[in-house]
N, C-alpha and C positions, 0 to 999 in steps of 0.2 A: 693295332699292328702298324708298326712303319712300312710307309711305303715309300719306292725308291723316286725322285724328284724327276726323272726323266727314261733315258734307254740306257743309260752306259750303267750305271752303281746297281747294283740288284742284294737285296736283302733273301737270308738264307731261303724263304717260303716261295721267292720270284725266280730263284737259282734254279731250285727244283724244276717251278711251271716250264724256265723256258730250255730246261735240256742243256744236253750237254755240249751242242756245238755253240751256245753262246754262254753258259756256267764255265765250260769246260770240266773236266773228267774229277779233278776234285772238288770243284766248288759245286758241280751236281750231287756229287755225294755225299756232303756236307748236306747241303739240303734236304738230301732224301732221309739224314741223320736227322736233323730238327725237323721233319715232315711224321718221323717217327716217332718223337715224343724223345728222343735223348736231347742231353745238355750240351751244344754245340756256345762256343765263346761270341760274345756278340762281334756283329761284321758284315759282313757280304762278298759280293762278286764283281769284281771288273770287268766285263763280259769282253769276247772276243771279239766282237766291234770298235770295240774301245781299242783295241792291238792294231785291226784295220785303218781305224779315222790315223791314228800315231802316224802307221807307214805312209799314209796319204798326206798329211800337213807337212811334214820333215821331207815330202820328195823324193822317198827312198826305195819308190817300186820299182825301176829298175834297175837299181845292183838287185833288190830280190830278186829278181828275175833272172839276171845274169847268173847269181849262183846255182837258180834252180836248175838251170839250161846247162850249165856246164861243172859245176863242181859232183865228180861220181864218188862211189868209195873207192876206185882207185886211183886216184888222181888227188884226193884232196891232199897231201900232202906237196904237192909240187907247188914252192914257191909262191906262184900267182891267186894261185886261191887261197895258202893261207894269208896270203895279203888282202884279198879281196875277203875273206871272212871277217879279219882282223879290222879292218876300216869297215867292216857295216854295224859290227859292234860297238864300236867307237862312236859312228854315227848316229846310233839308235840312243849310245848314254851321254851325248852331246845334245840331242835333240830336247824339243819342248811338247811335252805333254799339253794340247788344244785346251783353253782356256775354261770352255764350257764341261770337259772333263774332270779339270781340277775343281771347277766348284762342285759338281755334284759328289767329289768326293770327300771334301768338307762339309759341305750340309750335309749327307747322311751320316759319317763319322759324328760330327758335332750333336747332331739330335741326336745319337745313340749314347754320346757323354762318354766317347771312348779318342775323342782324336788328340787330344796330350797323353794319351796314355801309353805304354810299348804296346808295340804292332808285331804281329808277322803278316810277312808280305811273301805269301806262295804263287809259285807259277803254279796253271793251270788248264794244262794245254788240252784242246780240243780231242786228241786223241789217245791222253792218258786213261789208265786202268781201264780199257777197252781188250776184246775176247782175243784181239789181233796183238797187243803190246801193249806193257804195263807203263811204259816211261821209269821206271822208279830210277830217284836221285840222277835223272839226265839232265832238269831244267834247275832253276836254281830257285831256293827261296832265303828269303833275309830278316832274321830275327832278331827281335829287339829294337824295332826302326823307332824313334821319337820325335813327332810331331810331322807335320804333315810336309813342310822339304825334304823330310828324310825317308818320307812315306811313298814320296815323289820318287825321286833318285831308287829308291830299290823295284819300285815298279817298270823302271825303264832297265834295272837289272833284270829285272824276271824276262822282259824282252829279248834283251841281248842272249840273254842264253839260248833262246831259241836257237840261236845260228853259232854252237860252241862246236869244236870239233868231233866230241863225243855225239851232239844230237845230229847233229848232220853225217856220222858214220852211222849212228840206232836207225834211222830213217831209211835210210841208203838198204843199208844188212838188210828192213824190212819190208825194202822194196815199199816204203809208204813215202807216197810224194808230198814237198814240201806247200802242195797246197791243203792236203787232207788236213796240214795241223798249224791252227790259230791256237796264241795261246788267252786264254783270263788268268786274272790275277785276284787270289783269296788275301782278303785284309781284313783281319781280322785281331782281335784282342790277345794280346801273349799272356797266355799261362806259366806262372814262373813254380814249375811241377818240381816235387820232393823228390816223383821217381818218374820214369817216362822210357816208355821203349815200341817194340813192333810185334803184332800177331799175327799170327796165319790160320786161318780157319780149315787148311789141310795141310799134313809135314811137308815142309818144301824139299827135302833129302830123299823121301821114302813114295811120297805122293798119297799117305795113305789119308783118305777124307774123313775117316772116325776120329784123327788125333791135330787136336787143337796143338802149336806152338807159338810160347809168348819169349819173347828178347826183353829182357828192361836192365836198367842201370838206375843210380841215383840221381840229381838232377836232368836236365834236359834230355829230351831224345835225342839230338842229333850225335851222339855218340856213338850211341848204338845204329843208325841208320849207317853215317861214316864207314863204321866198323874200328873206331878211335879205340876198343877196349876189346876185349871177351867178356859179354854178359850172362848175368844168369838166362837158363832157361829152362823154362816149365813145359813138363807133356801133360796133357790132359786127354782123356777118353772121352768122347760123346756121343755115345750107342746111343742106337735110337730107343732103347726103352730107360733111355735115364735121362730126369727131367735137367737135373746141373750137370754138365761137365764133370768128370773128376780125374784131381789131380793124380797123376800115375808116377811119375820120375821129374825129378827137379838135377840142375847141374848147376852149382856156383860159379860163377866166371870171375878172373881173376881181377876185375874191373880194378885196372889199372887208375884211373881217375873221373871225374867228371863231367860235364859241361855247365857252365852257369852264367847267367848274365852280367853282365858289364853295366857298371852304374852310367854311361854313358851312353849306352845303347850300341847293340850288337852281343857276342857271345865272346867268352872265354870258355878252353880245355884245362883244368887244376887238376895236378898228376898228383895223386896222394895212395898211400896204401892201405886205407884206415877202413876202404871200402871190400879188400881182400877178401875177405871170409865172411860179411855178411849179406844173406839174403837178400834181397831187396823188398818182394814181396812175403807178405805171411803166406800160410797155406789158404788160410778165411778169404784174405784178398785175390787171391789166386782162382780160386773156385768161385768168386763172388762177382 
């Protein structure tokens, strides 16, 4: 097993040991995925230290501070703070990622024989999919990143986002202070999926915990995360005296088009109609 070269790069097995305030909320559970015997893409974890040492070499703990002190949900809108958000962003994707962080993130990529390859680069912020707030689609992630400057630059993306208008009203609303949430960043190997979409392990409409809900579309997920489309979607029942799932009610969605990657790295939306009326998944895949 690879092991990670220092504190900052953590391989999925190290994400797990060291939890979720330095994996963060998905890159722990990524972990706990390859901890369980599923097929996770090779990669690792940019631990939340790594977002610390950043704000300390760039100099940039006091505008943090300034906005934790003064920016509320009612107030962000006023002029000056979206100026002072707007310039710490800026600052953060201006800045220089600490020298001894870049390497460890090249020798790990390099041993694993994935760092010319496409990357996704997920935020992973310390208090995502926690019992208190899910984060979902507030921090940003960047697909299809090629080679390791570009692996760079989306990682001081996944930063910036921290401090977007959106995360800084989610926070605010949930009354969680902007110290509670550091974020990591998952880099990991891109999957260029056939079909790809989002489950819930209880109906998110109904609340009912017996009925599995799956979203998928044709290529990439991020479409159906977006909500770029109307996807198909699957209900399944999972009483407890039944070993599989089973599929109960399927809905076609009009899946307008799809996402796909870009020969040069990053994503494209292709609006076609071709995917209108077919299924995405079989029923076999569906239950399986």
């Amino acid at each position: 097993m690879i092991k990670s070269t220092g504190k900052y790069f953590l391989t999925w097995d190290e994400a797990f040991q060291f939890g979720i305030q330095q994996a963060g909320g998905k890159g722990w559970n990524l972990g706990r995925l390859a901890r369980y015997g599923f097929k996770i893409p090779l990669g690792g974890v940019l631990t939340t230290r790594a977002y610390d040492e950043f704000i300390k070499h760039n100099s940039l703990e006091d505008r943090v501070k300034n906005i934790s002190e003064s920016v509320t949900f009612g107030n962000i809108e006023e002029p000056k703070n979206q100026d002072q958000l707007s310039q710490l962003r800026e600052k953060i994707k201006a800045g220089s990622i600490p020298q001894l962080i870049i390497e460890e993130v090249r020798t790990m990529l390099d041993s694993l024989g994935i760092l010319e390859r496409p990357m996704a680069v997920r935020s992973s912020a310390s208090a995502e999919d926690s019992a208190k707030a899910s984060f979902a689609g507030i921090h940003e992630s960047f697909l299809n990143a090629r080679g390791l400057s570009n692996i760079l630059e989306a990682i001081k993306g996944c930063y910036a986002s921290l401090w977007s208008n959106q995360a800084i009203v989610y926070r605010r609303k949930l009354t969680i202070s902007d110290d509670e949430v550091v974020t990591g960043v998952v880099v990991m190997e891109m999957v260029d999926a056939q079909a790809a979409g989002v489950g819930f392990t209880c109906d998110p409409q109904t609340g009912r915990r017996d009925i599995l809900v799956i979203n998928t579309n044709f290529g990439l997920g991020e479409s159906v995360v977006a909500g770029t489309v109307e996807p198909d979607t699957y209900y399944l029942e999972a009483s407890t005296w039944r070993a599989i799932p089973q599929l109960v009610e399927r809905k076609t969605g009009r899946k307008e088009g799809s996402t796909c990657l870009k020969e040069n790295g990053g994503t494209k939306f292709v609006r076609t109609t071709e995917y209108s009326t077919r299924q995405v998944l079989s029923d076999e895949q569906i239950e399986n």
